[in-house]
Structure formats: C-alpha cells, structure tokens
C-alpha positions in Angstrom: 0.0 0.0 0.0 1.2 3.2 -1.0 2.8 5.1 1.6 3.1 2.5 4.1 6.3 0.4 4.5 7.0 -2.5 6.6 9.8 -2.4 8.7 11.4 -6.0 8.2 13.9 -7.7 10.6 16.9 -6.5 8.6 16.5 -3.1 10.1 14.7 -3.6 13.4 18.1 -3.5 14.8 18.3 0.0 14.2 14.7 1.1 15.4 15.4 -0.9 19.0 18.8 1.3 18.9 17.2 4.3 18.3 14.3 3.5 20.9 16.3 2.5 23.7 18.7 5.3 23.6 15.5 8.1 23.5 14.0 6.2 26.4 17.5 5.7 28.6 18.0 9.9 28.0 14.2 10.6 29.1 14.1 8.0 32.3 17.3 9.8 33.2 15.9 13.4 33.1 12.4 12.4 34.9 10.2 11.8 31.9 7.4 9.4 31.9 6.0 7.3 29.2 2.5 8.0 28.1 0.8 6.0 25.5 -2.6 7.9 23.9 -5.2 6.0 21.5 -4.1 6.4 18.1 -7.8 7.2 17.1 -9.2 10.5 18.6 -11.9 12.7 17.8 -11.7 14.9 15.2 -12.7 18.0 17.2 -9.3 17.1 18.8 -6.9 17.8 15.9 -9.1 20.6 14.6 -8.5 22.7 17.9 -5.6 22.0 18.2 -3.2 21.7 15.5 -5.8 24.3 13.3 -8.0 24.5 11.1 -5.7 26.4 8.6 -3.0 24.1 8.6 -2.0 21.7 6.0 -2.6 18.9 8.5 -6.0 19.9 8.7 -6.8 21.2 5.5 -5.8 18.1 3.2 -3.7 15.6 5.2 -5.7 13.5 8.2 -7.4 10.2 7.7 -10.5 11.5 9.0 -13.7 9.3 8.4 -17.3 8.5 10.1 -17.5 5.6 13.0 -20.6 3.5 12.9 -21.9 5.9 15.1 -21.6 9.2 12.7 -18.8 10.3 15.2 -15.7 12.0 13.0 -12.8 10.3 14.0 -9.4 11.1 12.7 -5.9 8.5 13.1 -3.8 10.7 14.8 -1.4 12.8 12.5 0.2 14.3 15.4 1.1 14.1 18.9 0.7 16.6 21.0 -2.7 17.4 20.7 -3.6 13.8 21.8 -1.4 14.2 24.7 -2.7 17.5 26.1 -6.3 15.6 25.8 -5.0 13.0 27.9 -3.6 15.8 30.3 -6.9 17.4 30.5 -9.3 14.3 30.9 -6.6 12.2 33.2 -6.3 15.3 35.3 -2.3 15.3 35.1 -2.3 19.2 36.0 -2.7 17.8 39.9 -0.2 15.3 39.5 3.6 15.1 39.7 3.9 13.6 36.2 4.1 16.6 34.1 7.3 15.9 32.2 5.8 13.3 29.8 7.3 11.3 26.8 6.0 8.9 23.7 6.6 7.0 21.0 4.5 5.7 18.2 3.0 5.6 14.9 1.6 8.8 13.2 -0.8 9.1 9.8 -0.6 11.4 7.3 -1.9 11.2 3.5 0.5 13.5 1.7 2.8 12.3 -1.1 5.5 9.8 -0.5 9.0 11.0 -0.4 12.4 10.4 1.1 11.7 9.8 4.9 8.4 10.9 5.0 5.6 8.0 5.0 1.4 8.0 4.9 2.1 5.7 8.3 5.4 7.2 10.0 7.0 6.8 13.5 7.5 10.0 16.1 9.5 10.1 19.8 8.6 12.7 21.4 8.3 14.6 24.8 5.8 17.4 26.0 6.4 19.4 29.7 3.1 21.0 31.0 3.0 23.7 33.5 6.7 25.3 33.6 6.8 28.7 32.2 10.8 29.1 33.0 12.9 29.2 29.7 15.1 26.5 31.1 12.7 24.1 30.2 12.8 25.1 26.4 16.3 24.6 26.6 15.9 21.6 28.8 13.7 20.2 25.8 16.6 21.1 23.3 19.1 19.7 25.8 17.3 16.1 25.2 17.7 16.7 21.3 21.2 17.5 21.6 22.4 14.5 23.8 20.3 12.3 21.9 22.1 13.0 18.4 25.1 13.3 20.1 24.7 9.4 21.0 23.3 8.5 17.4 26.2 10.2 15.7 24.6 12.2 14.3 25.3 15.9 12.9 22.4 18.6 13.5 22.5 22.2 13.0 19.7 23.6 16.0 18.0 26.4 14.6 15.7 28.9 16.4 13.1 31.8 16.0 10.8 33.8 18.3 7.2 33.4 16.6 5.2 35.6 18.9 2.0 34.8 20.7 -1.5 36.1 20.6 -1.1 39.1 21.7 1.5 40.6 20.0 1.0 38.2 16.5 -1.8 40.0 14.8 -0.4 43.1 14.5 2.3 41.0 12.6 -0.2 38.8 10.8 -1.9 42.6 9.1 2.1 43.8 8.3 2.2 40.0 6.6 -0.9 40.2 4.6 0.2 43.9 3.7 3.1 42.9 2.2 2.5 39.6 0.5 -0.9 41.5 -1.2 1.7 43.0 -3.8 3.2 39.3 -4.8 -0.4 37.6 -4.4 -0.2 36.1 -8.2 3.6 35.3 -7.8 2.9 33.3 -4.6 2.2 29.0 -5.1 -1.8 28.6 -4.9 -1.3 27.3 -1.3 0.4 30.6 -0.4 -2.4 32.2 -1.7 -4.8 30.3 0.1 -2.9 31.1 3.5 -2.8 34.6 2.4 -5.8 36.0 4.8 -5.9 32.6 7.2 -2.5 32.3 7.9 -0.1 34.6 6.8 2.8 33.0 9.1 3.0 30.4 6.9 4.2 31.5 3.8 6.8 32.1 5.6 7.6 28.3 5.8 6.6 27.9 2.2 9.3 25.2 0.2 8.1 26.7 -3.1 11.2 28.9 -4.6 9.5 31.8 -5.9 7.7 31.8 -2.3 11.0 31.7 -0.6 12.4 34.6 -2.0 9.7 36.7 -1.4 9.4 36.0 2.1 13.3 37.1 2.5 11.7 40.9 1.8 8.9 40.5 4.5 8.5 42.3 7.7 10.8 40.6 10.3 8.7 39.5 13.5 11.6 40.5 16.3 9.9 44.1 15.2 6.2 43.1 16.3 6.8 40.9 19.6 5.5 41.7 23.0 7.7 42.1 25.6 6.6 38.9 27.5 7.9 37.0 24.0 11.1 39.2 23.7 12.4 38.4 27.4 11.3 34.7 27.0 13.1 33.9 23.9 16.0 35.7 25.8 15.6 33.7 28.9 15.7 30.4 26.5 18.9 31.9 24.7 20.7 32.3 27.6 20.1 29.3 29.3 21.4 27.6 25.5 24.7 29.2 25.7 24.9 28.5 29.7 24.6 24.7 27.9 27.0 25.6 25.2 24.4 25.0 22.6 25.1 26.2 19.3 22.5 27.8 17.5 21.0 29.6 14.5 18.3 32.3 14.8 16.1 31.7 11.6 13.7 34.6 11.3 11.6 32.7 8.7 11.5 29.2 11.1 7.7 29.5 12.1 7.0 25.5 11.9 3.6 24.0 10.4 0.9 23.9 13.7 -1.0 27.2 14.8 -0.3 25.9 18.6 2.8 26.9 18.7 3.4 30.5 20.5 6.9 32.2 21.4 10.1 30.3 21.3 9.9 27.3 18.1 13.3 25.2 17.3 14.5 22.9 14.6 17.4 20.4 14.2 18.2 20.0 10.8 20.5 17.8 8.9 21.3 18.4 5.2 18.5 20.3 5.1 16.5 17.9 6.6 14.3 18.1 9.2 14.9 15.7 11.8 13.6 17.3 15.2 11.3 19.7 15.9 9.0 21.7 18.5 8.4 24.8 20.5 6.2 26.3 23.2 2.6 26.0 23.0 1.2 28.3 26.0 -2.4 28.5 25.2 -3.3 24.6 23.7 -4.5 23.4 26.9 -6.9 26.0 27.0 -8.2 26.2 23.8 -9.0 21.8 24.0 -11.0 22.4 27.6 -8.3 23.0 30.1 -7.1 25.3 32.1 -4.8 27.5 31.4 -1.3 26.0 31.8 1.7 26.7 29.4 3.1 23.7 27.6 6.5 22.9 25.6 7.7 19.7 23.8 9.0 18.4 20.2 9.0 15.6 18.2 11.2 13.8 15.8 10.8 11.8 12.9 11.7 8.3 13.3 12.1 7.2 9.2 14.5 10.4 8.7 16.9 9.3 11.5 17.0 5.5 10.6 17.6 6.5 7.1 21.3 8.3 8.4 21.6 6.3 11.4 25.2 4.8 10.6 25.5 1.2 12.8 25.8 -2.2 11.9 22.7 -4.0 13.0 23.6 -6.9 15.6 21.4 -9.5 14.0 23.8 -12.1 15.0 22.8 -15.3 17.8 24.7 -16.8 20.2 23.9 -20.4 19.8 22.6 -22.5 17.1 21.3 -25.7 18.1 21.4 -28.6 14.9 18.1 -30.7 15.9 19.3 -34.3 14.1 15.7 -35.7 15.5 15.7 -35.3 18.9 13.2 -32.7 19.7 11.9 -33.2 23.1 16.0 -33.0 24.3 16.1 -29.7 21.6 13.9 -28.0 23.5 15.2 -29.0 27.5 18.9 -27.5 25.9 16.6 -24.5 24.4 15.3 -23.9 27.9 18.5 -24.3 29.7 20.4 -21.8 27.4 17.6 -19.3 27.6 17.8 -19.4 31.1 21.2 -18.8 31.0 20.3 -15.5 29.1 22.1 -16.7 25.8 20.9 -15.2 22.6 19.4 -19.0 20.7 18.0 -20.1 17.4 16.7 -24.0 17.9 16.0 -25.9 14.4 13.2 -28.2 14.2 13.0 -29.0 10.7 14.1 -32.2 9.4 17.5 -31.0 7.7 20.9 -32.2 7.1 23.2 -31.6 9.2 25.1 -29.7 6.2 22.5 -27.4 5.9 21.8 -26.8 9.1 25.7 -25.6 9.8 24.6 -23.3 6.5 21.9 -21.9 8.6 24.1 -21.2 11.5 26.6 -19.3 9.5 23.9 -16.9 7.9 22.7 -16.6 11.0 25.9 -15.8 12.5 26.5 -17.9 15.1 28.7 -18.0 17.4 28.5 -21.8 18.3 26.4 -24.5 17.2 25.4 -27.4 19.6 25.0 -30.4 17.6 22.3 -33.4 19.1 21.2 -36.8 17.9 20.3 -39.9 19.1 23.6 -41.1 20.5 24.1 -37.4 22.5 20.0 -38.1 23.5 21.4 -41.9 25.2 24.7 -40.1 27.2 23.5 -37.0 27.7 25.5 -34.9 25.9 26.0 -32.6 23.0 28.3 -31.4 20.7 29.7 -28.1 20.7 30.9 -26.5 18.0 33.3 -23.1 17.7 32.0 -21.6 14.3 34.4 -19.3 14.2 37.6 -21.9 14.5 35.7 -25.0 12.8 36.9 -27.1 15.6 33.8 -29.3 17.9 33.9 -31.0 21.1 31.7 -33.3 22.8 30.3 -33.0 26.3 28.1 -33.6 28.7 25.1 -31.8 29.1 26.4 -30.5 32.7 29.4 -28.9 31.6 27.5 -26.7 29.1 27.6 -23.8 30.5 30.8 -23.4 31.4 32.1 -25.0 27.7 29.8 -22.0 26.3 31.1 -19.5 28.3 34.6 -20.2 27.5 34.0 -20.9 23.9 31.5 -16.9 23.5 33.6 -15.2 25.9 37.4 -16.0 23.8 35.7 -14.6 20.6 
C-alpha cells in the first residue's frame, strides 16, 4: 500500500537502537511514558493543530464511525497528549514531564523519509513557564544525536504569541498582497488565514519573497522578547550552538513564542516549540506547555550502525526434539541469545543456517548425545567441535562466546 512500508527484521536493529537510547536519556531526566489511543476525535486535531493548517486542510485520515462520530488516526502528537492531560487530570499530579513513541498518519505524497504511516518520539512538559525548560527540551535533542552520531544544526526563532502576532499577521498580509499572483496557490490560500505560513513555504519563488517581509523581532511583545531571551541564555549557559532563523515559524498554529528545529542536510529531523495557550483552547485550564517531536524514518535512514542481528547459539536438531527443547530452555535461562532448528534437515544445511545466521556456536544433538546426555559443541568461528556432557554446558559456552 502506498505510503506504508514495513519495517522488516533486517532493520529492526536499528529502530530498537534508536528507541532505547531516546527512552534511557528521558528516564534519566524524569520523563514518563505515556501512550494515547491512536484514534481520537476529530474536534481534537481541529482545535488543536488548526483548522488552517495543512494537516488539517488536506492531510488526516478523517472518516465517520458506525456511530456518525468524526474520528481522525492521529497525524500528530501533541494534541492527543494534552487531551489525555486534560481528561486524566495530570495538571494535579507530579507527572508533568511526559514522553512517547508511536506511529503517526498522514496522506500527503511519498518521499524520502516521510511516510502515509510514520513513526515520532517525542516529549511534552506542562505547567513550567521558566525558559530553562525550552532549553531543557533542546538539551534532550542534543544529547540524543550526540549518542546517534549524528550531525544537527539547532536552529531557532521567536514566533510571537496572541497578543502581540496579529499586528504581525496585518504587516504580513500587507506585504504579501503585492506578490499575491507570484505566490504558489497554497500561499495564496494562506494569504488571509495564515499569513505566518508563507513564511515556511518550500516553493522557490515563495522563498524569496518571504526574505523581503516584515521581520517578527519588530512586532513581539515584551513577554515573548524576554522569553526567547531567557531560553537563549540558558542555550549558551549549555553551550548549545545555534541559528536564529527569522523565517523558522514550523507547520501547527499551537505553537506560541520560542519554536526550534534540528536540521540535517537540510533535513528536518527534530522539531518543537512552546505552546502556552493549547491546553486552554481543548477544555483545560490555562497552563503553558512545551515539547517536540522527531521523525523516526529520517533518523533511521542516516543512522550509521551495523545491525547486531547475530545469535549466540545454534542448536542442529538431528531428530531429537523433546532433548532440543530442555537444551533450548537451559540456554535461555542462562540469558544466551538461541536459534533452535526443528526442521528435518541435514546436518550440512543446518551448519549453512548457522553461519547466515551468524553464530557464534552450534550445539549439535542426535540420538547417540539423546542416550549419554551430551552434546556437541561446536566453535563456528575456529571450525573445531567438542563433545560434552550436558552439565558442563555452561561453562564449555562460556569459555567458547567469551574468547571470541
């Protein structure tokens, strides 16, 4: 199906790498795990990501229950997350600094890293207004490519916040009216609904009139001004380097204030910002809220390790099934990494197996091992086999996986 990949054993290695390492760096800085429905309401996504946006606009899997209720698979995170904040009651408890990870749906056209199904990680922080939890956020996103190898350039804007934004919004539309039939059609859609956006157009001709626009440091509030401060010292208190990118204004109308990208090769990998008023405007009360995501696909696609797809131990079943599986048990007690064969193969193409398989050692059983109790043990690296009785295994294992 178009748009939807499978992610195959070959690769999985990579995924568990890139899991585990998001999840040691959150458990270490007090974030919890949260897990939300991946079908929500509609109303949920249309609150709170906007109805203006792209998202909203031409990209959900949105269709009708049995009941007639609009339901939508979620084609985002955040939004789902506040609803769960709001519903659970989370404001009253001490889990505020909350993380995920999961799958995300989109129909928008295929390209390089970006999927109709794709994966996110991401973290959200509810009720801190300090600036050293934006940086705190981008602190996370820093460590974590620093541990995936991973080059970034962090780039960051101030995008203003209800109060001050409309004022920008009119200078916007004032501007862009004199390029309105040079600008893409979706430009010119956003025109009057969203102005911000063009901003964040890809299309060329777009791009280079937005250089010429009014610049939004000139229509902040001073609540936004000493935030974005605040978050910009606290980033080179970290040693963070960073980019200010006037024209960074990212795709969701929640975001308010301080908004940040990691990019690589042009590339978004990582992304997020503050979001002061969401909680509010889905039911809540009014508590600020930061947190990013990132793009699971993008990062697998650069992330450079070898996948560790090898076993342990190999055991070559000649017959003896019942005694397979007591050595199958015993080993998997023992915490070793196993691959038992029950199919009725030679024992030529079962040492075949074991070597695509890369194992380290195969154990070898047949009748006459079955009668004394024993097994062979083979080295796979060294071609050289032993035999041995059953209850020396695990020490003949140990020496044989622990010398190579």
């Amino acid at each position: 199906m178009k748009g939807f990949k499978d992610i195959l054993p070959e690769t999985i290695e990579k995924w568990h790498f890139l899991e585990k390492t998001a999840v040691k760096i959150f458990t270490h800085l007090g974030y919890k795990e949260i897990r939300t429905p991946i079908l929500e309401k509609t109303s949920v996504f249309e609150r709170g990501v906007g109805d203006s946006t792209d998202i909203v606009e031409k990209e959900m899997y949105t269709f009708l229950d049995k009941s007639g209720e609009s339901v939508t698979l979620r084609p985002e995170g955040t939004a789902g997350i506040v609803r769960a904040f709001i519903e659970n009651k989370l404001e009253t408890s001490v889990f505020n600094k909350l993380y995920y990870i999961g799958p995300m749906f989109r129909y928008e056209r295929p390209q390089k890293g970006r999927f109709r199904q794709f994966h996110q990680i991401g973290a959200e922080c509810f009720g801190i207004k300090n600036p050293a939890i934006d940086a705190e956020i981008i602190y996370i996103n820093t460590l974590l490519f620093e541990k995936l190898n991973i080059k970034t350039n962090l780039e960051i804007n101030n995008i203003g916040c209800p109060n001050c934004r409309p004022q920008y919004s009119k200078a916007l539309i004032s501007y862009f009216e004199h390029y309105k039939e040079s600008l893409c059609i979706d430009c010119q859609k956003r025109l009057y609904k969203n102005p911000l956006r063009i901003l964040d157009c890809k299309n060329e001709k777009c791009k280079i009139i937005a250089r010429g626009a009014p610049k939004l440091k000139d229509y902040v509030c001073k609540d936004c001004k000493e935030h974005y401060t605040g978050v910009v010292e606290c980033l080179k208190a970290l040693n963070i380097e960073f980019i200010e990118n006037e024209l960074l204004v990212r795709g969701l109308d929640y975001y308010t204030s301080f908004v940040f990208e990691f990019v690589n090769n042009n590339l978004t990998l990582s992304a997020g910002g503050r979001y002061d008023n969401l909680i509010q405007d889905l039911g809540g009360n009014n508590i600020c809220g930061v947190g990013f995501a990132l793009g699971e696909e993008r990062i697998i696609d650069i992330l450079d390790i070898k996948p560790q797809n090898s076993i342990d131990i190999y055991i070559a079943n000649l017959g003896v099934t019942l005694y397979a599986l007591n050595i199958l048990q015993k080993l998997s007690d023992l915490q070793f990494k196993v691959y038992c064969e029950y199919e009725n193969k030679s024992l030529k193409s079962m040492l075949k197996k074991a070597d695509k398989l890369e194992a380290k050692v195969c154990i070898i059983i047949g009748e006459n091992e079955l009668k004394s109790s024993s097994c062979i043990v083979r080295d796979m690296k060294n071609s050289t086999q032993k035999t041995i009785e059953l209850n020396q295994l695990e020490n003949t294992l140990k020496g044989v996986l622990y010398a190579t």
